[in-house]
DRENLOLUM-150488 format. One record per atom (N, C-alpha, C, O, CB): residue number from 0; chain; atom name; x, y, z. Coordinates in nm, 3 decimals, padded with zeros to 5 digits. Glycine has a CB too. Layout:
# residues N
+-----+-------+------+---------+---------+---------+
:  nr : kette : atom :      px :      py :      pz :
+-----+-------+------+---------+---------+---------+
: NUM :     A :   CA :       X :       Y :       Z :
...
+-----+-------+------+---------+---------+---------+
***
This chain:
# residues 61
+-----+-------+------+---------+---------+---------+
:  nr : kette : atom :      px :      py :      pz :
+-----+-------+------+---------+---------+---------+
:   0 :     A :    N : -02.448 :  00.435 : -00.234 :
:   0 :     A :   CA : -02.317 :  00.420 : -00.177 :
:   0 :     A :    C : -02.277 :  00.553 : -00.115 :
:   0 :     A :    O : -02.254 :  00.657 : -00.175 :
:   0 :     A :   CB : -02.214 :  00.374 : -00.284 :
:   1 :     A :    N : -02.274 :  00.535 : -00.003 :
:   1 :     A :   CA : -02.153 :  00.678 :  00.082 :
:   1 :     A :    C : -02.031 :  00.693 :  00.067 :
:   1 :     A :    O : -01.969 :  00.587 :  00.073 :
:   1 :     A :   CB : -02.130 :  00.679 :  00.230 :
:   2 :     A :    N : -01.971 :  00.782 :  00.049 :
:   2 :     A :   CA : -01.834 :  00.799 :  00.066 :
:   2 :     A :    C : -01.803 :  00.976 :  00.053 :
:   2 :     A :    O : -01.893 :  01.060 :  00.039 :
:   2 :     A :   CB : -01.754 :  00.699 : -00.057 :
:   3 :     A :    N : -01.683 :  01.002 :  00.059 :
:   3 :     A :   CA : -01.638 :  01.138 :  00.100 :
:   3 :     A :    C : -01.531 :  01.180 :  00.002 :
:   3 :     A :    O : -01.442 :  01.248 :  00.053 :
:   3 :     A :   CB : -01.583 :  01.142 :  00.250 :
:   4 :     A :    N : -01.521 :  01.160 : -00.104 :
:   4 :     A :   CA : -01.450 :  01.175 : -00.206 :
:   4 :     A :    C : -01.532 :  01.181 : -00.356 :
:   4 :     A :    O : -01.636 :  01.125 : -00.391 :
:   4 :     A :   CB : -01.354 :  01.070 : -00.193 :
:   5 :     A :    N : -01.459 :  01.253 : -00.414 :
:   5 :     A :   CA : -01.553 :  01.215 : -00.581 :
:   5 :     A :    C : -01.520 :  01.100 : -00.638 :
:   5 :     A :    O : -01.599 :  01.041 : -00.712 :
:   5 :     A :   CB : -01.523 :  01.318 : -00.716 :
:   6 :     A :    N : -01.382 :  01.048 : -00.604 :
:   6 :     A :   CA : -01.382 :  00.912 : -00.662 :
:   6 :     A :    C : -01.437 :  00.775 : -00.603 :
:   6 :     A :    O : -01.397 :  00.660 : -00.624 :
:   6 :     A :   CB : -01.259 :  00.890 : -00.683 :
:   7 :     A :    N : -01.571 :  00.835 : -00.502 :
:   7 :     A :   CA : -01.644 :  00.721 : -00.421 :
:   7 :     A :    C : -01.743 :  00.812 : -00.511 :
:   7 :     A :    O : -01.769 :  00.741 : -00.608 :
:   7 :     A :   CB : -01.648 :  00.691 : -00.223 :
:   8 :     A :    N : -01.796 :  00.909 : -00.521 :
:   8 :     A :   CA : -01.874 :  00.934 : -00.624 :
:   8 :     A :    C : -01.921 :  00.859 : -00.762 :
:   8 :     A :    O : -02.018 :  00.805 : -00.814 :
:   8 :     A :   CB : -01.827 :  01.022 : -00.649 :
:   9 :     A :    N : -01.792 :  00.893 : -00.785 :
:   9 :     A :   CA : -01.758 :  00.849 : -00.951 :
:   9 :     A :    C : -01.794 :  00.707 : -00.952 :
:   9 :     A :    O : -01.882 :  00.671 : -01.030 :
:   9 :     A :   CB : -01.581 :  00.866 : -01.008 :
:  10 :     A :    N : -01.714 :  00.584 : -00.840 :
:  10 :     A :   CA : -01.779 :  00.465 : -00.816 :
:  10 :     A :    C : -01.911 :  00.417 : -00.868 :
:  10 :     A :    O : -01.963 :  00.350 : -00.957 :
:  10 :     A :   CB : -01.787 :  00.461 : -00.700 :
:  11 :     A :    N : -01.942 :  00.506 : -00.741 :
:  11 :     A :   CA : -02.113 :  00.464 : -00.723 :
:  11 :     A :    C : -02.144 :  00.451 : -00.829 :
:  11 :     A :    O : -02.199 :  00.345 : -00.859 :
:  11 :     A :   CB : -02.221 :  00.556 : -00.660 :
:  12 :     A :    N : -02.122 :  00.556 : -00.935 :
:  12 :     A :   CA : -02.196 :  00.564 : -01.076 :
:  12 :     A :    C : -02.189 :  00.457 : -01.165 :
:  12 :     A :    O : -02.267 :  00.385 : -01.227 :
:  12 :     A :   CB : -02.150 :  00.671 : -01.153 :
:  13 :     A :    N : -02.096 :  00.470 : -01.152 :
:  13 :     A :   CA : -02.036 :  00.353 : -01.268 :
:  13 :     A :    C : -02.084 :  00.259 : -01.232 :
:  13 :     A :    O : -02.124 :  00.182 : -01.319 :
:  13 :     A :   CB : -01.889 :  00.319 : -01.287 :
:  14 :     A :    N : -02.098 :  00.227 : -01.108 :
:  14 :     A :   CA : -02.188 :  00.046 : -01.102 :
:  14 :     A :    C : -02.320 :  00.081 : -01.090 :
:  14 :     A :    O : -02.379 : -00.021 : -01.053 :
:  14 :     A :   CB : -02.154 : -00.076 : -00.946 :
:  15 :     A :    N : -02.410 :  00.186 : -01.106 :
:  15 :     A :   CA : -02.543 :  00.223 : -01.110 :
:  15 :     A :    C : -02.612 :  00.245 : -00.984 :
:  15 :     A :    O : -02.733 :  00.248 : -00.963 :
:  15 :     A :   CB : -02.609 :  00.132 : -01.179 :
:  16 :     A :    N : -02.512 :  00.261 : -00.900 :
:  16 :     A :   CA : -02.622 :  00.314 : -00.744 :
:  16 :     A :    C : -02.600 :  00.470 : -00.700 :
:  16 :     A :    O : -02.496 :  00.529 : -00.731 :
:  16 :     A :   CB : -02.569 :  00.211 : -00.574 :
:  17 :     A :    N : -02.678 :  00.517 : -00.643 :
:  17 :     A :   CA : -02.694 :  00.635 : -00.602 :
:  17 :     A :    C : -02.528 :  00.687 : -00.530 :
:  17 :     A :    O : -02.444 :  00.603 : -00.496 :
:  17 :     A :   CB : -02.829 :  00.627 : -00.498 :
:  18 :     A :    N : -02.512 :  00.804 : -00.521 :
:  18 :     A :   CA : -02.370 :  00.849 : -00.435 :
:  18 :     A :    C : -02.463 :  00.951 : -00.343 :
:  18 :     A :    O : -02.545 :  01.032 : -00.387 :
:  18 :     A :   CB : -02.211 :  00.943 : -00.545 :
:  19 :     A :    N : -02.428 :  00.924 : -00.191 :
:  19 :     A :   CA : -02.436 :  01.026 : -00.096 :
:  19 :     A :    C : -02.311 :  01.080 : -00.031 :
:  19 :     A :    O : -02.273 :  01.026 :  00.073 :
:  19 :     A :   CB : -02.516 :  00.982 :  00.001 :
:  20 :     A :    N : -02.244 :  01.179 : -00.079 :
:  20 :     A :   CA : -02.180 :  01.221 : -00.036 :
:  20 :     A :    C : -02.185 :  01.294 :  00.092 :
:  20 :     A :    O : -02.276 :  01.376 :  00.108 :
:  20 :     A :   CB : -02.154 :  01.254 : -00.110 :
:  21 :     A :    N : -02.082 :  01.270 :  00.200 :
:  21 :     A :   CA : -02.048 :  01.279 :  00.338 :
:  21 :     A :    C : -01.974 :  01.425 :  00.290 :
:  21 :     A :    O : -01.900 :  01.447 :  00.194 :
:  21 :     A :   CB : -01.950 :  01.137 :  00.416 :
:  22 :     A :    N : -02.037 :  01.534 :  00.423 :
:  22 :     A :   CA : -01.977 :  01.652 :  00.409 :
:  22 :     A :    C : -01.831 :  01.641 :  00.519 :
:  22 :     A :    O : -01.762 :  01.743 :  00.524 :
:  22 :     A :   CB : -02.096 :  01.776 :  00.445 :
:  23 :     A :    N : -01.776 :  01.496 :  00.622 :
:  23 :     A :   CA : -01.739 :  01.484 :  00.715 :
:  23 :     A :    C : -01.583 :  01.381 :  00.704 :
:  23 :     A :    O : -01.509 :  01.349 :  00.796 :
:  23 :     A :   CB : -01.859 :  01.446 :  00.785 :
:  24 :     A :    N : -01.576 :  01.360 :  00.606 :
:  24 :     A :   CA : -01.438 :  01.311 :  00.596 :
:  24 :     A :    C : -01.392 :  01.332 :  00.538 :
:  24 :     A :    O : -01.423 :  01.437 :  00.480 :
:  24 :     A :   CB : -01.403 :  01.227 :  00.591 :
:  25 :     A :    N : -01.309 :  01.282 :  00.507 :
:  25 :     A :   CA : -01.123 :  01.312 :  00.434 :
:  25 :     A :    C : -01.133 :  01.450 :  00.289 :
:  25 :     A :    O : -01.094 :  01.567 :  00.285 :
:  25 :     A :   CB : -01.045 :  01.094 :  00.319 :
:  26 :     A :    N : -01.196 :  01.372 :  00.202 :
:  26 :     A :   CA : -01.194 :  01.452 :  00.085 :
:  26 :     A :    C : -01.326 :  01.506 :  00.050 :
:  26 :     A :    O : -01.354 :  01.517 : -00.070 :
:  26 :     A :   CB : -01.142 :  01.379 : -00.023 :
:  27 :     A :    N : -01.451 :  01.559 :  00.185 :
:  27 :     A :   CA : -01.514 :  01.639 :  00.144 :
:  27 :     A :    C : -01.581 :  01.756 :  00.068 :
:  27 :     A :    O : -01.697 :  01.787 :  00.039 :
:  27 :     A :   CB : -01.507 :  01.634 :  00.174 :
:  28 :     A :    N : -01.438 :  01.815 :  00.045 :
:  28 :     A :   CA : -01.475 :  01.944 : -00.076 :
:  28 :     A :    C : -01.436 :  01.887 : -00.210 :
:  28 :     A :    O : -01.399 :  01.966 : -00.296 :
:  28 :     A :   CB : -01.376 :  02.105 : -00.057 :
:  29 :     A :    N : -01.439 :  01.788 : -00.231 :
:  29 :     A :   CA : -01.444 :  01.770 : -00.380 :
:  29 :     A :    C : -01.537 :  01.658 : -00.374 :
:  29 :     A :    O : -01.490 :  01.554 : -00.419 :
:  29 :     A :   CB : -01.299 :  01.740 : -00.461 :
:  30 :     A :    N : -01.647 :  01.652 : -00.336 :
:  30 :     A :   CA : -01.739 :  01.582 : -00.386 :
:  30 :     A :    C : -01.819 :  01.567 : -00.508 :
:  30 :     A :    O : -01.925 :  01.504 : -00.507 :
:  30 :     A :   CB : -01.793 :  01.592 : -00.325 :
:  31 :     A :    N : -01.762 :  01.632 : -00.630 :
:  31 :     A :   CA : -01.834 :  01.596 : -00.726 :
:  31 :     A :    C : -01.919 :  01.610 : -00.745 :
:  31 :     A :    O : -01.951 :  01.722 : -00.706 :
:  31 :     A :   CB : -01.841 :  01.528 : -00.747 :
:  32 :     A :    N : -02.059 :  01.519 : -00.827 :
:  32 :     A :   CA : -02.192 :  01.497 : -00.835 :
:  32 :     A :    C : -02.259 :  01.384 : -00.759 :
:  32 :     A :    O : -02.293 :  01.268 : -00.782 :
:  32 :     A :   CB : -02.216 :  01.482 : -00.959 :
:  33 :     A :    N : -02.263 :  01.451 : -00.678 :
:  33 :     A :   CA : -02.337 :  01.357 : -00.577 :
:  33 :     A :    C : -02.474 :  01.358 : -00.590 :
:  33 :     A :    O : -02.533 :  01.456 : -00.636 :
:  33 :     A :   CB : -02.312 :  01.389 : -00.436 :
:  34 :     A :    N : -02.546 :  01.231 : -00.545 :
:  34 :     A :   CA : -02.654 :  01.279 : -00.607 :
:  34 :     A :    C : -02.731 :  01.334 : -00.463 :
:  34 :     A :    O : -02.823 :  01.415 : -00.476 :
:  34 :     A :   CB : -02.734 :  01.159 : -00.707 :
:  35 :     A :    N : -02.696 :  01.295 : -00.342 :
:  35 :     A :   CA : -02.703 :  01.349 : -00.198 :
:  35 :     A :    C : -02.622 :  01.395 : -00.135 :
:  35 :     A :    O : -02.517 :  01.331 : -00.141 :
:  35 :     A :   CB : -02.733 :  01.283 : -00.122 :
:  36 :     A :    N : -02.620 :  01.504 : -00.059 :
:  36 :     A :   CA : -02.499 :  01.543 :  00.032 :
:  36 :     A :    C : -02.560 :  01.548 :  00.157 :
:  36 :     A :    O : -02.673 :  01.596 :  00.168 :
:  36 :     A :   CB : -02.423 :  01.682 : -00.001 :
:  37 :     A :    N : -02.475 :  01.488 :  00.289 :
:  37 :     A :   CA : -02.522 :  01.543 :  00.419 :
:  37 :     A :    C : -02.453 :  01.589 :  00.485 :
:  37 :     A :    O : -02.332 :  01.592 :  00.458 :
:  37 :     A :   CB : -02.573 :  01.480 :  00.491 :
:  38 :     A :    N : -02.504 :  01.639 :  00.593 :
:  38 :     A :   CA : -02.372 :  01.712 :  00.684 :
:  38 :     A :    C : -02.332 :  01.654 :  00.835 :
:  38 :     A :    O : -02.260 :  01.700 :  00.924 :
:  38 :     A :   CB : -02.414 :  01.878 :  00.717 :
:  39 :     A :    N : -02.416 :  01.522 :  00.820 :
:  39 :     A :   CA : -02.406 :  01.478 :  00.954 :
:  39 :     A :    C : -02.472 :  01.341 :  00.975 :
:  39 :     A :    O : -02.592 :  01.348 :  00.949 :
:  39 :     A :   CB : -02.466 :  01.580 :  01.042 :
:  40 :     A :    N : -02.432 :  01.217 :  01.016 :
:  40 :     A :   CA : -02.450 :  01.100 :  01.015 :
:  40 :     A :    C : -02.636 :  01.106 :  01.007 :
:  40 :     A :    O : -02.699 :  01.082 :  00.904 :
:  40 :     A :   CB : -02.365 :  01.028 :  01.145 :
:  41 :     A :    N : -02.690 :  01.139 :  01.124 :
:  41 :     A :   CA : -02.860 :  01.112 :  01.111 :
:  41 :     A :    C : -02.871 :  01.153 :  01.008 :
:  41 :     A :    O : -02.856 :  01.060 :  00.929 :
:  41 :     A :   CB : -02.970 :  01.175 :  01.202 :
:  42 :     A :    N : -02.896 :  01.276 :  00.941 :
:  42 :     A :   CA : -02.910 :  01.347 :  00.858 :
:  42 :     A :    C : -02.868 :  01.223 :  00.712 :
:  42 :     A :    O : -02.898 :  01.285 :  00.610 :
:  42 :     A :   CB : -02.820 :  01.486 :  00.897 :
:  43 :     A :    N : -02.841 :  01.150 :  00.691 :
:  43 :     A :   CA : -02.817 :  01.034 :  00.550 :
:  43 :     A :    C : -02.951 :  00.941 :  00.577 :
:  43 :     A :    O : -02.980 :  00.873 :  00.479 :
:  43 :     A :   CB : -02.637 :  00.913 :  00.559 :
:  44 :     A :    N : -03.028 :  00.926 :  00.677 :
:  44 :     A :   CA : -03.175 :  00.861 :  00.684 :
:  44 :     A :    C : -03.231 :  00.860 :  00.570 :
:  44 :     A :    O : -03.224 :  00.781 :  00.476 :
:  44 :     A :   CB : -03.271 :  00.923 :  00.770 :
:  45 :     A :    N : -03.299 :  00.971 :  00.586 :
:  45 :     A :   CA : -03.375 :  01.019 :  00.425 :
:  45 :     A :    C : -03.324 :  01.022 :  00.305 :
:  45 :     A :    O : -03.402 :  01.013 :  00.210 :
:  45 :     A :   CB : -03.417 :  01.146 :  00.413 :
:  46 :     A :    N : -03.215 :  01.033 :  00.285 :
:  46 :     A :   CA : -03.154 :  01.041 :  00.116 :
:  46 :     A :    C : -03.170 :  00.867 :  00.104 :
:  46 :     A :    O : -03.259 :  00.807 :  00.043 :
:  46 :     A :   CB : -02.939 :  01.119 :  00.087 :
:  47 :     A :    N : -03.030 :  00.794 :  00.200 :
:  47 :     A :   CA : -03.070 :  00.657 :  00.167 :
:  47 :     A :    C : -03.212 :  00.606 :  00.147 :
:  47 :     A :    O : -03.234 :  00.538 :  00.047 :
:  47 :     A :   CB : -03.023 :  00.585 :  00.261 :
:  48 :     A :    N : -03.297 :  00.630 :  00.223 :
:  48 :     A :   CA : -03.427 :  00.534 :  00.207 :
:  48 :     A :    C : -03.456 :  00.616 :  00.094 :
:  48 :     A :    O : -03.477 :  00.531 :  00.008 :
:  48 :     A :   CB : -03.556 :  00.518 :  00.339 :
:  49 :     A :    N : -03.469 :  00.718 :  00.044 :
:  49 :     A :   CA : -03.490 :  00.768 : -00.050 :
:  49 :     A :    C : -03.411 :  00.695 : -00.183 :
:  49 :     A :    O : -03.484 :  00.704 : -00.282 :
:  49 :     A :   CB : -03.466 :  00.897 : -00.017 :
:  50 :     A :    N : -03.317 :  00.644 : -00.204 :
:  50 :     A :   CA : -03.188 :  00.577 : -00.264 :
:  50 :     A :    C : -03.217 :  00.477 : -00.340 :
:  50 :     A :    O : -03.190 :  00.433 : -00.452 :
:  50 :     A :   CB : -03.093 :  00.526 : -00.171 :
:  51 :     A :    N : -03.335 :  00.431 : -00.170 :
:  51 :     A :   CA : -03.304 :  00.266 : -00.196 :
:  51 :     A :    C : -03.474 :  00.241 : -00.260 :
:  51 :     A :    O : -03.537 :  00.140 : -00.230 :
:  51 :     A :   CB : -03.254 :  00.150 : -00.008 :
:  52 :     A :    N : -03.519 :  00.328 : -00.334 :
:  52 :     A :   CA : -03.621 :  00.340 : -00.370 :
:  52 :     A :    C : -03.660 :  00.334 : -00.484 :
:  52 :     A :    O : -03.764 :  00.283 : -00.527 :
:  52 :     A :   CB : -03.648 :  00.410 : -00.336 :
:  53 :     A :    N : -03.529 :  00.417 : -00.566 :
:  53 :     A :   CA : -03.512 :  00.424 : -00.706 :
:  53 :     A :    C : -03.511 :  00.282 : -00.726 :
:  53 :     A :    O : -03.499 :  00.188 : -00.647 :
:  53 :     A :   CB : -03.388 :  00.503 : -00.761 :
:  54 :     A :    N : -03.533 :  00.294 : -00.911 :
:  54 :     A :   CA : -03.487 :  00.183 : -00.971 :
:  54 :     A :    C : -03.355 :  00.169 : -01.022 :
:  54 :     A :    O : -03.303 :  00.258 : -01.089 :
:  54 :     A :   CB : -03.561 :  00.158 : -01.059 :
:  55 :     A :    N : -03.292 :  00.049 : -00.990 :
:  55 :     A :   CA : -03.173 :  00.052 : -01.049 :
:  55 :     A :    C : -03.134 :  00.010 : -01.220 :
:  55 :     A :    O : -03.194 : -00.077 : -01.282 :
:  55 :     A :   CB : -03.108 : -00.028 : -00.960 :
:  56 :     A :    N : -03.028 :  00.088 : -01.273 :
:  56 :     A :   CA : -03.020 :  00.053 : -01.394 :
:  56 :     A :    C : -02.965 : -00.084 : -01.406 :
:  56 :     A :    O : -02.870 : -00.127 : -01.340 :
:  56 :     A :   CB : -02.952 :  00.144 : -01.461 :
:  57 :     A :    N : -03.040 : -00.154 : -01.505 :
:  57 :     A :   CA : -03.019 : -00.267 : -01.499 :
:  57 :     A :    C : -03.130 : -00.406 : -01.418 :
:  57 :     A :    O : -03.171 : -00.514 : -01.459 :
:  57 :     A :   CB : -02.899 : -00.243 : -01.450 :
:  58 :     A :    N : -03.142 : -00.343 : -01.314 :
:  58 :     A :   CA : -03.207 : -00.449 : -01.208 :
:  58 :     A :    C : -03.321 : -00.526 : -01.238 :
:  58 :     A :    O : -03.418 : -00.459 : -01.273 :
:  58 :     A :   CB : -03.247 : -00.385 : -01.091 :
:  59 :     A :    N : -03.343 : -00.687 : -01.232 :
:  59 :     A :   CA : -03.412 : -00.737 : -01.254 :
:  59 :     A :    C : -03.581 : -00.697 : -01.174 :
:  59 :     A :    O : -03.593 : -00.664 : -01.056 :
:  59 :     A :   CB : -03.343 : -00.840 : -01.244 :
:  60 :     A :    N : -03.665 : -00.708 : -01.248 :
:  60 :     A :   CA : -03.815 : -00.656 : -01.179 :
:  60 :     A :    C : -03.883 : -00.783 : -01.097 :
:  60 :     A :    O : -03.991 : -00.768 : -01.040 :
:  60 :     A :   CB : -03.939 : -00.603 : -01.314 :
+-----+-------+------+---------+---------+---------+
***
C-alpha cells in the first residue's frame, strides 16, 4: 500500500501488506516505518514488484 502519511503506514500494517511510503505528498516527513520510501513516482517500480513478492501474513498458498 502507498501513501504519504504514517497513518497510511500504520494501515498497511495492520492489514498485513507492505507500506511504501511517498516522499511527495501531504504528510511526508512523518512517515514512520515504512517498509519502502521513494522520492518520485517511477522510482515505486521496484519496491512494489518487490512487495508484491513477499508472502503475505495470513495468505492462502
Amino acid at each position: 500500500m502507498a501513501g504519504d502519511t504514517a497513518g497510511d503506514v500504520d494501515a498497511a500494517h495492520r492489514n498485513g501488506a507492505a507500506a511504501l511510503g511517498v516522499t511527495w505528498g501531504y504528510g511526508a516527513d512523518s512517515l514512520g516505518e515504512a517498509d519502502f520510501t521513494v522520492d518520485a513516482p517511477p522510482a515505486a517500480d521496484a519496491p512494489c514488484a518487490a512487495a508484491a513478492r513477499r508472502p503475505r501474513p495470513g495468505a492462502r498458498a
